[in-house]
C-alpha positions in Angstrom: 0.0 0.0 0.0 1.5 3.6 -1.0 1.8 6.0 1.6 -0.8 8.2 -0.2 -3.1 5.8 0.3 -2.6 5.5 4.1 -2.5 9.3 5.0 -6.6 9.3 3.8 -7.4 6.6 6.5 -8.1 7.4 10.2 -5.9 6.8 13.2 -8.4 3.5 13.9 -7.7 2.2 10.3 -4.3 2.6 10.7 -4.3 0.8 13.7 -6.5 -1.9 12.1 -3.8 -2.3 9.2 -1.2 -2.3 11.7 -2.6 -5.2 13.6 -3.2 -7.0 10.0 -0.1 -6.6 9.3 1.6 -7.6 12.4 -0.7 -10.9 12.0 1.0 -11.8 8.6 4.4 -11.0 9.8 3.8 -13.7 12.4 2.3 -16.0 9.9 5.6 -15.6 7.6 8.0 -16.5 10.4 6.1 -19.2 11.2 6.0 -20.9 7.4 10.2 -19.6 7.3 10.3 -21.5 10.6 8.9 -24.9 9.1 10.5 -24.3 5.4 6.7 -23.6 4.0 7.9 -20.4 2.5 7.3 -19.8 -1.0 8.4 -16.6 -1.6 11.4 -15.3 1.0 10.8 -11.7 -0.2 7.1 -11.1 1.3 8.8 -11.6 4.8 10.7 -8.3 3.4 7.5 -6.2 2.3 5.9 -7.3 5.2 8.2 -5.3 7.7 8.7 -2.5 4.8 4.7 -1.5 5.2 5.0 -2.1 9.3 7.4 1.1 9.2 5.4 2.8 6.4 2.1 2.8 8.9 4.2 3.1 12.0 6.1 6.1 10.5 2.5 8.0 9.3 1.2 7.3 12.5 3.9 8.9 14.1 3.7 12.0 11.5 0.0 12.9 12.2 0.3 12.6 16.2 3.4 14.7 15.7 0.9 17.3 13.6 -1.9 17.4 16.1 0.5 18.3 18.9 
């Protein structure tokens, strides 16, 4: 997901997408951990968008203060 597209959501969507993503980050280790993993890179995308929400989130608290 662009950043664009995540500075239109809500703090609470943000939030939600965090939590989603979080969720699949687990779910990747785990598969990595057992050798299920198809494609090694998503692991890598995975944490890359983590930062991307973290980092707007971060931004717009920063603004309202």
């Amino acid at each position: 997901m662009k950043a664009s597209e995540l500075r239109q959501k809500t703090k609470d969507d943000l939030i939600a997408v965090l939590v989603e993503l979080s969720k699949e980050q687990f779910n990747l280790r785990m598969q990595k951990g057992t050798g299920q993993l198809a494609k090694p890179n998503e692991i890598k995308r995975v944490r890359r968008e983590i930062a991307r929400v973290k980092t707007i989130i971060n931004e717009s608290a920063s603004a309202a203060v």
